[in-house]
C-alpha positions in Angstrom: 34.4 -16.0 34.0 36.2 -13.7 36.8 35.7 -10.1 36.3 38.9 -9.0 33.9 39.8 -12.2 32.8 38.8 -11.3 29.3 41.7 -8.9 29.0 44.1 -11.1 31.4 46.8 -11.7 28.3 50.0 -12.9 29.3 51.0 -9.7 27.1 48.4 -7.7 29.8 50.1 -9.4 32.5 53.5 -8.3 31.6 52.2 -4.8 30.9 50.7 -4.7 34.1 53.9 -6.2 36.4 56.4 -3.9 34.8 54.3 -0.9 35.0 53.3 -1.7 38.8 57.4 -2.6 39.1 58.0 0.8 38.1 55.9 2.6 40.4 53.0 3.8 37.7 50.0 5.0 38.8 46.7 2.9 39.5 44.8 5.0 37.2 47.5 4.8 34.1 48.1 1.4 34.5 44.3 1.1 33.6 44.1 3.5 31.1 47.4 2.0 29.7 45.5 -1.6 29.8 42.3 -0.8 29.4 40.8 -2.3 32.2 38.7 -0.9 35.4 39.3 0.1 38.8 37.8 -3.1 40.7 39.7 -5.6 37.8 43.1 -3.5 39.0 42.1 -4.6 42.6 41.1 -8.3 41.6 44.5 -8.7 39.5 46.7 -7.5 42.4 45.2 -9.9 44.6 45.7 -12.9 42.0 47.9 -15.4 43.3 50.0 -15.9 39.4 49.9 -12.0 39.3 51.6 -12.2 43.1 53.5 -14.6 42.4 55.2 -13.1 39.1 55.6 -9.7 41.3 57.7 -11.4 43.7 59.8 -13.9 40.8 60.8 -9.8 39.8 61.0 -8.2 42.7 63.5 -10.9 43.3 65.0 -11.1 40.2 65.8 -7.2 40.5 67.1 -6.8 43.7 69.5 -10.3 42.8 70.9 -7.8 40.2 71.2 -4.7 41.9 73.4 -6.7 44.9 75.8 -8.3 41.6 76.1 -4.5 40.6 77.1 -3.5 43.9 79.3 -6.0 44.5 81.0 -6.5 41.0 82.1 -2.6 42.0 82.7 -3.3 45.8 86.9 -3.2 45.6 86.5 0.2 43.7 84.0 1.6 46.2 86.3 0.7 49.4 89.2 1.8 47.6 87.7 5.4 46.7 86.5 5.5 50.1 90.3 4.5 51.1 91.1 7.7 49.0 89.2 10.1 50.5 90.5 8.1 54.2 94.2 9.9 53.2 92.3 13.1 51.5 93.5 16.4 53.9 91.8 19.0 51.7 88.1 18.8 53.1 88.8 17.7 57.0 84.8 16.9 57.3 85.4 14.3 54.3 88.5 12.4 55.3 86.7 12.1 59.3 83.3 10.7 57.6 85.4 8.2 55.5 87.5 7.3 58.4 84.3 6.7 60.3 83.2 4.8 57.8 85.9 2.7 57.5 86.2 1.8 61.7 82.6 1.1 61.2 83.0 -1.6 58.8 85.8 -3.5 60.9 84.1 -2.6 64.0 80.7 -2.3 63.3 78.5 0.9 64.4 78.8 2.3 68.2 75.4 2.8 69.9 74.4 4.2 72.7 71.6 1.9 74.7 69.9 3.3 77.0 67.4 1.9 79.3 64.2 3.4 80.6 62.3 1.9 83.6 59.3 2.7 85.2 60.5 1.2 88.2 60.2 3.5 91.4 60.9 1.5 93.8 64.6 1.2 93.2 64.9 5.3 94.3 68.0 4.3 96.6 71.1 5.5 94.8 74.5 4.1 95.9 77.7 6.2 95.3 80.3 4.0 93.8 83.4 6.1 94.9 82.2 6.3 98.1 81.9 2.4 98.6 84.7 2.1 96.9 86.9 0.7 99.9 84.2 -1.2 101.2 84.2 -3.4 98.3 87.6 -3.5 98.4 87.9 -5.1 101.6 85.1 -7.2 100.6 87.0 -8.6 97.6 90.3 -9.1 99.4 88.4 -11.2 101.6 87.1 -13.4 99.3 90.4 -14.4 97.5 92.7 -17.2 98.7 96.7 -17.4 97.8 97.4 -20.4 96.7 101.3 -21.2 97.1 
């Protein structure tokens, strides 16, 4: 018999998901229980214990997205709202932002480092400018 199977009820079980679920401490989920500090451990690591974490892990975020979105239309429209809103200026520009950045998507800034040294010869675009120019206007045919 594996250390802690004695008290390894399916009414434990549940006891013990829920309460790890809810973010309870190690120490009151075994006083709560009634079982010690290396059983904890060996329960955690149980593969039906695991596996019933993840079934409600699962099973909670599934209904937290069918929250969000059975509210999703009221959400954009109050953000909509506060789009038009002139009272706070700081509001309506964070909602407007919002809003492009939905249809959009989010602008970032890349920017890439290089420990390259060897490159150290700069060109000056402006400067070259007419050089490439010429060099384009070469390159082209007219077709008739």
């Amino acid at each position: 018999m594996a250390q802690g199977d004695r008290f390894k009820t399916p009414e434990n079980i549940e006891r013990f998901v829920t309460m790890v679920l809810l973010g309870c401490d190690r120490v009151d989920i075994q006083n709560e229980i009634g079982i010690k500090r290396a059983t904890y451990y060996v329960w955690m690591n149980d593969p039906i214990i695991i596996a019933e974490l993840d079934s409600r892990r699962a099973e909670i975020k599934d209904q937290g997205l069918a929250f969000i979105k059975g509210r999703y239309k009221r959400y954009l429209e109050n953000i909509d709202k506060l789009c038009n809103d002139t009272t706070d200026r700081r509001t309506c520009l964070a909602a407007n932002q919002f809003m492009v950045e939905k249809m959009d998507g989010k602008n970032t800034a890349k920017l890439e480092v290089s420990d390259n040294k060897e490159d150290t010869n700069q060109v000056d675009v402006l400067e070259n400018i007419d050089k490439f120019m010429e060099e384009e206007e070469s390159s082209l045919r007219i077709v008739r």
